[in-house]
C-alpha positions in Angstrom: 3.5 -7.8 -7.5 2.1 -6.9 -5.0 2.7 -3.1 -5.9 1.9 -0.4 -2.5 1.7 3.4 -3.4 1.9 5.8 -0.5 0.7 9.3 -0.8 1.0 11.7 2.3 3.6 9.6 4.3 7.0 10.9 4.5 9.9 8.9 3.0 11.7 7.7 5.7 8.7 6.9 7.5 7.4 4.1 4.5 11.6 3.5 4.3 10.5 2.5 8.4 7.9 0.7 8.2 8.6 -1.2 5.0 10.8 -4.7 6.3 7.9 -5.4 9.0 5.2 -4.8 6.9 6.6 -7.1 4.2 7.2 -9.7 6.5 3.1 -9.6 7.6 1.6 -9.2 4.4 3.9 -11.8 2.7 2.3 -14.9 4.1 -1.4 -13.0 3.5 -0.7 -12.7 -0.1 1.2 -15.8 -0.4 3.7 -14.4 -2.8 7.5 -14.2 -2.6 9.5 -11.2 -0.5 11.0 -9.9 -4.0 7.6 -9.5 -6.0 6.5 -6.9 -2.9 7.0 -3.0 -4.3 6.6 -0.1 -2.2 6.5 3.0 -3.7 6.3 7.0 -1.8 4.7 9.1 -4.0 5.2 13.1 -2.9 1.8 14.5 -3.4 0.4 18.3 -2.5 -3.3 18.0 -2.3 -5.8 20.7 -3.5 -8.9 21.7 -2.3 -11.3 25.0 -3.2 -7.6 26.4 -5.2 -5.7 25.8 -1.9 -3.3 23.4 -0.3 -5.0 21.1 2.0 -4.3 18.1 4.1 -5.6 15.1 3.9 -4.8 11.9 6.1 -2.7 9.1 4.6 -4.2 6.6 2.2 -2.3 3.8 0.4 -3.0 2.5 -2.9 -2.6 -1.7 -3.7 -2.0 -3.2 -6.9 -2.7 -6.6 -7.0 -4.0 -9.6 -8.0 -7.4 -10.1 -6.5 -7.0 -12.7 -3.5 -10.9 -12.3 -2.6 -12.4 -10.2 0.5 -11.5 -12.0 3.3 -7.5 -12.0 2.7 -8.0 -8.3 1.4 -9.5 -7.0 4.7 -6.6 -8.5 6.4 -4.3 -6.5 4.1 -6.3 -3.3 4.7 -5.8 -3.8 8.6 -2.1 -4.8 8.5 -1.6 -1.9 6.4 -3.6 0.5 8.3 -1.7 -0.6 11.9 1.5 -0.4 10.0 1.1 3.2 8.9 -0.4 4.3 12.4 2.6 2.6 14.7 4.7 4.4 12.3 3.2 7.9 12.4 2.5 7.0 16.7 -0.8 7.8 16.2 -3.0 5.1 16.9 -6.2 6.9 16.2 -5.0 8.6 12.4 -7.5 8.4 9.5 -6.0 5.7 6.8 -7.3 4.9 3.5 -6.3 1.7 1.9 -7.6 1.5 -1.7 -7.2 -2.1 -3.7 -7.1 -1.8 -7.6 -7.3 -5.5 -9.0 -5.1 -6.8 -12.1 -5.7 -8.6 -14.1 -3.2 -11.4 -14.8 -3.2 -11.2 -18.4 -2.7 -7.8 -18.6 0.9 -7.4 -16.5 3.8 -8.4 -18.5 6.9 -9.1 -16.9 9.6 -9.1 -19.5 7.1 -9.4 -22.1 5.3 -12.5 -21.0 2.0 -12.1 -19.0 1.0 -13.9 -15.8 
């Protein structure tokens, strides 16, 4: 835990981006290298029954750190993803879904 989703970012482009990004978010969330997940998600999106594109948007799973720490994630994140795709000016949508501890197991045993 932390867990990142990305949806319309290629493979090799979160596989890129992934050590650095780790290594500034890890002090943010103050949570060891191994509990960080990233996962690329392939996703087609639909709009008015056809194919349409969208910009890039990252989902975070996490235990709630308050608003001050998450803004800095959601700015870390979006620079990450722009320096990636080399476009400084992209759209990126960071979207935070808080867990509660008590309701993640890890081998059976909550947080």
């Amino acid at each position: 835990m932390p867990h990142l989703r990305f949806r319309d970012v290629e493979f090799d482009t979160v596989k890129s981006l992934s050590t650095a990004l780790v290594d500034d978010l890890q002090p943010l969330m103050d949570c060891p290298r191994e509990d960080f997940t990233l996962e690329h998600i392939s996703t087609t999106f639909i709009f008015d029954g056809e194919v349409s594109f969208a910009y890039p948007f990252v989902e975070v799973l996490w235990f709630d750190r308050g608003q001050e720490i998450q803004d800095q994630v959601a700015q870390h994140i979006t620079e990450a993803v722009r320096n990636a795709l080399e476009e400084p000016e992209r759209d990126v949508a960071v979207i935070f879904t808080a867990l509660t501890p008590t309701a993640y197991y890890d081998n059976g045993k909550h947080y």
